[in-house]
C-alpha positions as CSV (number, residue, x, y, z in Angstrom):
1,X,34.6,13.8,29.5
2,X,31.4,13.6,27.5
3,X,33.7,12.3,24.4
4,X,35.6,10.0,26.5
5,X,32.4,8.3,27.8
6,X,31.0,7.9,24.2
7,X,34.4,6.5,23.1
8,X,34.4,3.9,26.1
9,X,30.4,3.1,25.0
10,X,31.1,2.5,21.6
11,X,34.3,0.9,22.5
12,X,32.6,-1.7,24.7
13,X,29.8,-2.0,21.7
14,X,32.2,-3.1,19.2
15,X,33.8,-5.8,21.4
16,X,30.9,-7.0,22.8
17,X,29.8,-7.6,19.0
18,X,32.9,-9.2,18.4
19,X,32.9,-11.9,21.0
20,X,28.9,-12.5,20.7
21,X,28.8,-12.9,17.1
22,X,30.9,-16.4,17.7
23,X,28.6,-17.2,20.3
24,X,25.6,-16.6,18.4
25,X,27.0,-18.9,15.6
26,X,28.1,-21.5,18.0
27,X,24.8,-21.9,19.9
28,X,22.5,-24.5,18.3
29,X,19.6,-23.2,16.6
30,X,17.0,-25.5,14.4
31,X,16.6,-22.5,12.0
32,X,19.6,-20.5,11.2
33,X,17.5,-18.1,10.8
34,X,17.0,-17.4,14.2
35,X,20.9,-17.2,14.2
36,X,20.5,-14.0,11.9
37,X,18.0,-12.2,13.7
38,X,20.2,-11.9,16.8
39,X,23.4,-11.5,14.6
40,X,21.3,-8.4,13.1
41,X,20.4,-7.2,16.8
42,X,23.6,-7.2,18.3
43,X,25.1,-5.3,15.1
44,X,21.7,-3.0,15.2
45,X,21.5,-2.3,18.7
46,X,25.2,-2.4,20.1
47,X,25.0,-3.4,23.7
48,X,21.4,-3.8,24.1
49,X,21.1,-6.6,21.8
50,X,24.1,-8.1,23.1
51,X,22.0,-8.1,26.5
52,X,18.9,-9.2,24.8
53,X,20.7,-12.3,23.7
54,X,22.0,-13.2,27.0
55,X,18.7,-13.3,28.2
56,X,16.1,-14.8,25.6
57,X,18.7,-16.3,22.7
58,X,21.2,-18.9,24.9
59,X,19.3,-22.1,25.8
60,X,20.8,-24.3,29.1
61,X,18.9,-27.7,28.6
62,X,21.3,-30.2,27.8
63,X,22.4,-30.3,31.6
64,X,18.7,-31.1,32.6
65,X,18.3,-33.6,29.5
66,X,18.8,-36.5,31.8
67,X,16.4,-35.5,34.4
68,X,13.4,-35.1,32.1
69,X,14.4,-38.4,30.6
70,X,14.8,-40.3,33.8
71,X,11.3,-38.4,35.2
72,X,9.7,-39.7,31.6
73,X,10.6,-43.3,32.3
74,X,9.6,-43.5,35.7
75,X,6.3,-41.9,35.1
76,X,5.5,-44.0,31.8
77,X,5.6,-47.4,33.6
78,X,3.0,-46.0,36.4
79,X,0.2,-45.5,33.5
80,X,-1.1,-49.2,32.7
81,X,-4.0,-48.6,33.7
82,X,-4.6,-46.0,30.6
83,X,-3.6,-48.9,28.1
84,X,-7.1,-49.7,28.4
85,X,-8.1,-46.1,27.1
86,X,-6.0,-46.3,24.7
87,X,-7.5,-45.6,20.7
88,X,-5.8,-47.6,18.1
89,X,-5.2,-46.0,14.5
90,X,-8.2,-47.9,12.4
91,X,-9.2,-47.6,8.7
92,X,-12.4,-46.4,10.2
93,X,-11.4,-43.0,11.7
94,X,-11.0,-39.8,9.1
95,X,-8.0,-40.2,7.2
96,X,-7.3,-36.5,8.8
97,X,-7.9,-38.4,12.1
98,X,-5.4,-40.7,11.0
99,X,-2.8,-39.1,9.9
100,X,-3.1,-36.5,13.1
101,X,-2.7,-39.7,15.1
102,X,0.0,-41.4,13.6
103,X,2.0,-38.2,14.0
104,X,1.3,-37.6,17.3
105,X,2.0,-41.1,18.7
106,X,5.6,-40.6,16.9
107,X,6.0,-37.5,18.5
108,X,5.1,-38.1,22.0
109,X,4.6,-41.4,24.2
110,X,0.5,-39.3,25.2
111,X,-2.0,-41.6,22.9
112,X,-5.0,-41.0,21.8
113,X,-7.6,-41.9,25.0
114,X,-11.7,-43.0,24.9
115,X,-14.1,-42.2,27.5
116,X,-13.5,-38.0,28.6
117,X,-15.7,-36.0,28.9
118,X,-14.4,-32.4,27.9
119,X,-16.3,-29.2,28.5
120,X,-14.8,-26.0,26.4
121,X,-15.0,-23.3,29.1
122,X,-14.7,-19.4,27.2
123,X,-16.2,-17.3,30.4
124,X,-13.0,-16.7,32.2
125,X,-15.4,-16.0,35.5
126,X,-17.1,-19.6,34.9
127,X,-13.6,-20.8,34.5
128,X,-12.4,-19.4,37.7
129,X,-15.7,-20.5,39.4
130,X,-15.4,-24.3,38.1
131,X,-11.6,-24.3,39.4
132,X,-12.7,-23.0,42.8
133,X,-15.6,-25.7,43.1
134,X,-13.4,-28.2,41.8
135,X,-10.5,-26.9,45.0
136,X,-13.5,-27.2,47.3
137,X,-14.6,-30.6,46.8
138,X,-11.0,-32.1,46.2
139,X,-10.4,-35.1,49.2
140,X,-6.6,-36.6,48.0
141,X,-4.7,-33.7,46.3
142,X,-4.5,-30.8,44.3
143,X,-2.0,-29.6,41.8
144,X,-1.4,-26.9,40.7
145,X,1.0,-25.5,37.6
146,X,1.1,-21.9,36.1
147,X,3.2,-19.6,34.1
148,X,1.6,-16.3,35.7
149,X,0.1,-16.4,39.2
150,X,-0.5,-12.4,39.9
151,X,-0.3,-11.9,44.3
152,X,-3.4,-9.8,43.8
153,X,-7.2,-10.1,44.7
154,X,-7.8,-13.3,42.8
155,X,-4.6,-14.5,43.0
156,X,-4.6,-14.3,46.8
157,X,-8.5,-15.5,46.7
158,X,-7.6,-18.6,45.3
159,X,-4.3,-19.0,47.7
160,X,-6.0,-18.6,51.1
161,X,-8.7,-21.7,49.3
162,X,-5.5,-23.8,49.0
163,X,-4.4,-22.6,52.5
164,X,-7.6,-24.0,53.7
165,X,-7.4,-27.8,51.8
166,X,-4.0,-28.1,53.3
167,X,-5.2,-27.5,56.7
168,X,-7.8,-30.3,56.1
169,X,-5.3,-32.6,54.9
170,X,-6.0,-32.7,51.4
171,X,-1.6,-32.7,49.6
172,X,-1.7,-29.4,48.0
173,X,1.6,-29.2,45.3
174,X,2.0,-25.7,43.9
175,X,4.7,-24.8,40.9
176,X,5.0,-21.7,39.4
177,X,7.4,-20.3,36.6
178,X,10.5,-18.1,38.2
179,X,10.1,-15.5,35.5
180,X,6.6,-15.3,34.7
181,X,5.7,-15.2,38.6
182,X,8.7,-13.7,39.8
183,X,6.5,-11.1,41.9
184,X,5.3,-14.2,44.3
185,X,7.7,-13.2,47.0
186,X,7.7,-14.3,50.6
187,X,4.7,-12.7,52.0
188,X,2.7,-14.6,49.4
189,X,4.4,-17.7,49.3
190,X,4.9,-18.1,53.0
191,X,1.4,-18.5,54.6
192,X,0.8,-21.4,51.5
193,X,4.7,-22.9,53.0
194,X,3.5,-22.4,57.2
195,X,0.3,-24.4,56.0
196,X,2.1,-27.3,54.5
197,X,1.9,-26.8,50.5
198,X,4.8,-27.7,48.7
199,X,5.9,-24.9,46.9
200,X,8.8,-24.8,43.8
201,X,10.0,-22.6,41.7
202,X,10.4,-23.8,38.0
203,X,13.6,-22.1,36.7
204,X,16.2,-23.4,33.9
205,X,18.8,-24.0,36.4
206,X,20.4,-23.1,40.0
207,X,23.2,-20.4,38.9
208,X,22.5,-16.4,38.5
209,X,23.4,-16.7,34.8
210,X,20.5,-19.6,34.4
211,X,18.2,-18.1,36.4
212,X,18.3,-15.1,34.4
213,X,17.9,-16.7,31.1
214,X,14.4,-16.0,29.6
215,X,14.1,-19.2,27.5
216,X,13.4,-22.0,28.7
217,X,9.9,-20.8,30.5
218,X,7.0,-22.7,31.8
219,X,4.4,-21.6,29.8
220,X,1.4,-24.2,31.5
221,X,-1.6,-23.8,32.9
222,X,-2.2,-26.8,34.5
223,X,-5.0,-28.1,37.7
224,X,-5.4,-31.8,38.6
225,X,-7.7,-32.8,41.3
226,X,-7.4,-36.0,43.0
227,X,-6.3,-37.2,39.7
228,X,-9.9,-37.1,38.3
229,X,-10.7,-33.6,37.5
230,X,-8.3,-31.4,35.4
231,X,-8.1,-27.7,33.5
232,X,-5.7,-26.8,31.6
233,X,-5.8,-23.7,28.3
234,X,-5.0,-20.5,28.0
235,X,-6.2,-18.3,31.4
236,X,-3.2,-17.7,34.1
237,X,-4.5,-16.5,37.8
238,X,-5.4,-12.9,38.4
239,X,-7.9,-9.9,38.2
240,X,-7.1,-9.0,34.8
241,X,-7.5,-12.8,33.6
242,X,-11.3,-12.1,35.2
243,X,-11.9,-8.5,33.4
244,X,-11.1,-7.1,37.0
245,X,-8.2,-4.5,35.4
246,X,-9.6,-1.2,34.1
247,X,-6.5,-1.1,32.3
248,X,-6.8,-4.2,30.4
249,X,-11.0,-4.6,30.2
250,X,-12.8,-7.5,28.9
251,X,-10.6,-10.5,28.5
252,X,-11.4,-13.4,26.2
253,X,-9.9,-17.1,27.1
254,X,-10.6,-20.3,26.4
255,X,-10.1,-23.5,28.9
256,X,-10.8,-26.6,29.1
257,X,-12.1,-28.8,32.1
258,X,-11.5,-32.5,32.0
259,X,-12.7,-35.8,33.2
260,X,-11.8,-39.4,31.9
261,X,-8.5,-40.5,30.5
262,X,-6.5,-37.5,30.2
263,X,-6.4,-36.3,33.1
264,X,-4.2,-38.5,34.1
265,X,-1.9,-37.5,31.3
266,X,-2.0,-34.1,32.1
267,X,-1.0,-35.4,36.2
268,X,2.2,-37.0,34.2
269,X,3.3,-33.8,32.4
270,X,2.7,-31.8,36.0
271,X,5.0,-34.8,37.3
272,X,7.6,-34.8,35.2
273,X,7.7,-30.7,35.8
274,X,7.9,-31.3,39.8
275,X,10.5,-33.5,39.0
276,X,12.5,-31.2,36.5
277,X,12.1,-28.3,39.3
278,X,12.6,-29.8,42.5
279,X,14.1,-33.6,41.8
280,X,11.1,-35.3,43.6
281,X,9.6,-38.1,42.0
282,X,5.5,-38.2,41.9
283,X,5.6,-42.2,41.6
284,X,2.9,-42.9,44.2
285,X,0.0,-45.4,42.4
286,X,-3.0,-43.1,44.6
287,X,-1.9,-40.0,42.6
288,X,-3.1,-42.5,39.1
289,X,-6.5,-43.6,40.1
290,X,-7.8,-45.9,37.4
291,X,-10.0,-44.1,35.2
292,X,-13.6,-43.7,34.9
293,X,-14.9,-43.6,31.5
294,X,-16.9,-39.9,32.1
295,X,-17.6,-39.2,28.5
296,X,-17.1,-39.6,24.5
297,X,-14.6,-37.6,23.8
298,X,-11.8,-39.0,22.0
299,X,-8.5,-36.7,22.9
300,X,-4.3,-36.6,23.8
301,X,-3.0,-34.3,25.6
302,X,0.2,-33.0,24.5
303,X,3.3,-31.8,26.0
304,X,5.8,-29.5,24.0
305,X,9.2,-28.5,25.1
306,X,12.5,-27.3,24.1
307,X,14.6,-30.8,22.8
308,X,16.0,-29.7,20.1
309,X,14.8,-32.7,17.6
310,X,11.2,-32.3,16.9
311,X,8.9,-29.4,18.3
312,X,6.2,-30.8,18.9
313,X,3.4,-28.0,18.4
314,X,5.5,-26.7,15.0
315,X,5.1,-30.0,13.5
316,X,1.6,-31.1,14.6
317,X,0.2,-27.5,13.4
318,X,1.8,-28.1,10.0
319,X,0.4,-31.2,9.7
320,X,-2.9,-30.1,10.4
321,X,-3.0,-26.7,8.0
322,X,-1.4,-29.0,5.1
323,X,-3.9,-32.0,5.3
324,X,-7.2,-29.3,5.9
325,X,-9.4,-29.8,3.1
326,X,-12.4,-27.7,3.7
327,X,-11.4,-25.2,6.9
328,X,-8.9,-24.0,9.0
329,X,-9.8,-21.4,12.0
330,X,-7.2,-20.7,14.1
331,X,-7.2,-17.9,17.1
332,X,-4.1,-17.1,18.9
333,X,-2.8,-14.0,21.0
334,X,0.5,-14.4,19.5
335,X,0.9,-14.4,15.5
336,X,4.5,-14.3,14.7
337,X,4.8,-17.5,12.7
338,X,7.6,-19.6,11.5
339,X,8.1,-19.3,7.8
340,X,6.7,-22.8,7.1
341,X,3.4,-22.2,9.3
342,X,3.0,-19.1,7.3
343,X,3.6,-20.9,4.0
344,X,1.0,-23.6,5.1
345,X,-1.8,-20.9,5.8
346,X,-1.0,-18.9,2.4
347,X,-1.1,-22.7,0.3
348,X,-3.9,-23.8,2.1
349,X,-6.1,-21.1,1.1
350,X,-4.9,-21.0,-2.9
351,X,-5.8,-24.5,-2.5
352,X,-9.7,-23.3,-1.7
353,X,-9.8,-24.2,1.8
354,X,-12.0,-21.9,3.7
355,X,-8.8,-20.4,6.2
356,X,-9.2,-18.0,9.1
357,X,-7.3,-15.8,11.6
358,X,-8.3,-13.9,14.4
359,X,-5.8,-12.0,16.3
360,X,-6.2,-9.5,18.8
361,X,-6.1,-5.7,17.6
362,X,-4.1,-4.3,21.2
363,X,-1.2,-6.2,23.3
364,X,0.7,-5.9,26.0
365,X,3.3,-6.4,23.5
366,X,3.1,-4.2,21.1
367,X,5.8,-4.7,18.9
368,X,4.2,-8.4,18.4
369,X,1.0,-6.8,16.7
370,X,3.5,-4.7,14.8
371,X,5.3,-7.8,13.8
372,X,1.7,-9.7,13.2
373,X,1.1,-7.3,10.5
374,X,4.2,-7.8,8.5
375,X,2.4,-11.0,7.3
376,X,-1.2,-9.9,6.8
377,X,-0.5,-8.7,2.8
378,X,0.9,-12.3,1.6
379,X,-1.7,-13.9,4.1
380,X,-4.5,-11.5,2.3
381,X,-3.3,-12.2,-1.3
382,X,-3.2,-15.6,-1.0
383,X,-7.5,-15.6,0.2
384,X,-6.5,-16.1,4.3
385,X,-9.9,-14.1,6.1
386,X,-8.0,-11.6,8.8
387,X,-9.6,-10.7,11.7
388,X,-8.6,-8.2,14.5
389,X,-10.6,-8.6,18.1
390,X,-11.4,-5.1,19.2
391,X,-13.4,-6.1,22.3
392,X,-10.6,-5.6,25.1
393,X,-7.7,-8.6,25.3
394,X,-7.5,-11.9,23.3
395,X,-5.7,-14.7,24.4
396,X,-6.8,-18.3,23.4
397,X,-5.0,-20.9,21.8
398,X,-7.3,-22.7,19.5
399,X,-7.0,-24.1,16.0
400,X,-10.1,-26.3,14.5
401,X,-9.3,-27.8,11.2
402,X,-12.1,-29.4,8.8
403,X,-14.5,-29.4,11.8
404,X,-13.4,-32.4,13.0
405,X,-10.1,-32.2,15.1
406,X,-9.0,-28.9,17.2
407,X,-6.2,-28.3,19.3
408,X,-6.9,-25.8,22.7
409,X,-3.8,-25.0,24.9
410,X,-1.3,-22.9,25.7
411,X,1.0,-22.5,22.9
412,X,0.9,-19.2,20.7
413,X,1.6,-18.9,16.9
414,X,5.3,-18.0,17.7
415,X,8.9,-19.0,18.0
416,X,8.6,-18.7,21.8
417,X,5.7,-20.6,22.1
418,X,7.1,-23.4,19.4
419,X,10.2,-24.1,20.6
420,X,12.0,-22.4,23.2
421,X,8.7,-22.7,26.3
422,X,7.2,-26.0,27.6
423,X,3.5,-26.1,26.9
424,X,0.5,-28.4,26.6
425,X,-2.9,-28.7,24.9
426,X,-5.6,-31.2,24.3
427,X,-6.3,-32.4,20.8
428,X,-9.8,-34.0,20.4
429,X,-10.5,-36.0,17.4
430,X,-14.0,-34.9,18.4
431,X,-16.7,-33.0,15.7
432,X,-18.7,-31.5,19.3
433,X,-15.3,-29.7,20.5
434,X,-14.8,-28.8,16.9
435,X,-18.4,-26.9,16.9
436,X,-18.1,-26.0,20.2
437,X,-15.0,-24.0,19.0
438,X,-16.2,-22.3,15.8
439,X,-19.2,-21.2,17.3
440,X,-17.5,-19.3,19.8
441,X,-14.9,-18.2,16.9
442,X,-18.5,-16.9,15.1
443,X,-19.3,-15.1,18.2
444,X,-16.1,-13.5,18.5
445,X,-15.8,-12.1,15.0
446,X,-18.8,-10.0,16.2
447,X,-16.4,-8.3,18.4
448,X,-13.5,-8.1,15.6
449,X,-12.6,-6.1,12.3
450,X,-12.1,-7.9,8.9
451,X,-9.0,-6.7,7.6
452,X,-9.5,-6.4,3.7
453,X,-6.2,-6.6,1.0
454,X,-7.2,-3.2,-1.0
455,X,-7.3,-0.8,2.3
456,X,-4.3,-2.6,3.4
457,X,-2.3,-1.7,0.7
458,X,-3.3,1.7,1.0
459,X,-1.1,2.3,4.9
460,X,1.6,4.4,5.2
461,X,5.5,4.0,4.4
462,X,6.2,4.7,7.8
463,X,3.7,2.4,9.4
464,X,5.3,-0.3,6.7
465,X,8.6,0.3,7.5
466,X,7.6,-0.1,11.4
467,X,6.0,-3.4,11.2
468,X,8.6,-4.9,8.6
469,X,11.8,-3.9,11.2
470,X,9.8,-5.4,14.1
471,X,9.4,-8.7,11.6
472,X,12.8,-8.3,11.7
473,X,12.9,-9.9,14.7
474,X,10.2,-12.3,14.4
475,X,12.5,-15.2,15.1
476,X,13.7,-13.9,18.4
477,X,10.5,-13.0,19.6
């Protein structure tokens, strides 16, 4: 019986392999050599790999296509009020500046906008505090957009505050990703439903086989308040986002909290998403109140999603790592990079720019720190500075590049992150946000190990042969 069974399991292995392979080849990919690293997991891991591709390698867009263009175009002609915002490419700004712009503006119909004033938050609690004042004093409506929303102490603190706006009138709009919330059930959800918040779901489609697909995710953090305050970065909702989980310890974020401008570019990405999720169209003029110049801070927020042309994030980070002539620090959660990123950081640095990484030392993930190490000896050889953060969990998305334009978000330094999820950050053609930014990089590398080329090369075979098979991978991951 025993032999029968394995027969049947191996059996089932081989044609599963057989009819995936095509499938694999078939599906559009960018980079074929995203193509290969499922190719090698189906034939490496018979079954399980087959599943894994099911789940994280098929995308479903093109039936949606329509609807994000459609939501795009009704949204765009609501905004003419921002025209006035607007920055114009001059021979005046730094040709880095420039060039940033004029890539952007090709990329996506957000511009460049005067007049915000942009506050770089890195205390998660502060955060947390800032968004709950910010709840409190809203009058019109609140909305709200997150990839992880944990039903736990914070999670539930900050519902029963929405709970309570509703009941006062204010329009409360809450969407949360299907996957990376999939715990909010009804006991959470209904109260916020009873007190007349709009609740969706954002998922890649309406069947089981869509629903179950793990591309495809919303990866935002996004909070607009009466269309004049907004937050977006790296910190989802929940105790161990606040250093409340003895399990995970201190955690380290970065966020941003807007006024001006953008936040009304950040209310048209959460539209277009409300749209995409529940076919409702956001189009009422109160929800864009002209804006208020608030500040000095030239910035753009960006939206990047799956489309299949252009990723947005890929190209703009490129850009920036290729044109750096002085410095390039860059701190992300999530270092699997695309070949070319990883090329840019190793030519950059042999071409004397001053380049830096920090990464965190621990994940929930670990196969991703496994994977981040795969790079570290080219990275090292080529004069790239490596840090690891030992000081409990690291998770912002920040790149500052010749101290004069940064990018803070939500997109990681992976395939995931590049193009299969929908994010957003802000870039700010700004030399305060860039400070702001290094200085807190400076204060973090007190918490974090340099990792040096000669006691690199000096690990195990085994510990090599780990992070090289998990690199393996690094497209899929």
């Amino acid at each position: 019986m025993t032999f029968e069974w394995g027969l049947f399991i191996t059996t089932l292995g081989y044609l599963a392999t057989l009819v995936l392979i095509p499938i694999v080849l078939l599906t559009p990919k960018r980079h074929s050599v995203s193509s290969v690293a499922w190719i090698l997991a189906i034939l490496t891991i018979p079954i399980f790999g087959g599943l894994l591709f099911l789940l994280f390698g098929v995308n479903r867009l093109s039936r949606h296509a329509e609807q994000k263009r459609r939501a795009t175009a009704q949204l765009h002609r609501l905004l003419p009020e921002l025209h006035a915002s607007t920055h114009s490419v001059s021979a005046s700004d730094p040709p880095l500046h420039q060039h940033m712009m004029k890539l952007s503006n090709r990329l996506t119909k957000q511009r460049p906008m005067h007049g915000n004033r942009v506050e770089v938050l890195s205390d998660t609690n502060r955060t947390f505090g800032l968004i709950q004042e910010a709840i409190r004093d809203a009058e019109e409506t609140i909305h709200l957009e997150y990839y992880i929303w944990q039903p736990d102490q914070t999670g539930m603190q900050l519902r029963d505050l929405l709970i309570k706006k509703a009941k006062e009138g204010v329009r409360v709009r809450f969407l949360y990703d299907g996957v990376g919330s999939w715990w909010l059930g009804k006991r959470f959800l209904t109260p916020m439903i009873e007190a007349g918040i709009e609740v969706a779901g954002f998922l890649p489609g309406s069947s089981f086989r869509e629903r179950w697909s793990l591309n495809l995710r919303n990866h935002r953090k996004i909070i607009v308040v009466d269309g004049k305050i907004g937050f977006t970065g790296g910190m989802n909702i929940g105790d161990e986002y606040l250093g409340r989980d003895p399990q995970v310890g201190f955690w380290r974020d970065t966020h941003l909290r807007m006024e001006g401008a953008c936040v009304l570019q950040l209310q048209a990405i959460f539209s277009e998403d409300w749209y995409y999720a529940t076919g409702i169209e956001l189009t009422d003029d109160s929800l864009f109140p002209k804006p208020q110049a608030e500040g000095n801070t030239l910035a753009q927020v960006l939206a990047g999603e799956p489309r299949g042309a252009q990723d947005i994030f890929y190209t703009l980070l490129f850009a920036a790592i290729t044109d750096a002539n002085d410095s390039v620090t860059l701190t992300t959660s999530y270092f699997v990079p695309p070949v070319a990123l990883a090329v840019a950081l190793e030519t950059a640095a042999l071409s004397g720019v001053k380049v830096r990484l920090l990464v965190p030392r621990r994940s929930a993930h670990q196969w991703t720190i496994w994977a981040a190490r795969s790079y570290y000896r080219s990275l090292l050889e080529a004069g790239v500075r490596i840090y690891e953060y030992t000081r409990g969990q690291l998770h912002p998305k920040t790149i500052v590049v010749d101290g004069i334009w940064s990018l803070v978000g939500t997109p990681n330094i992976d395939t995931r992150s590049l193009e299969l999820n929908f994010e957003v950050a802000v870039a700010a053609y700004d030399r305060r946000i860039s400070d702001v930014l290094e200085h807190e990089f400076e204060q973090d590398l007190e918490w974090a190990e340099e990792i040096f080329l000669t006691e690199w090369n000096e690990r195990s075979r085994g510990t090599r042969l780990v992070q090289n098979f998990c690199r393996l991978f690094a497209p899929v991951m």
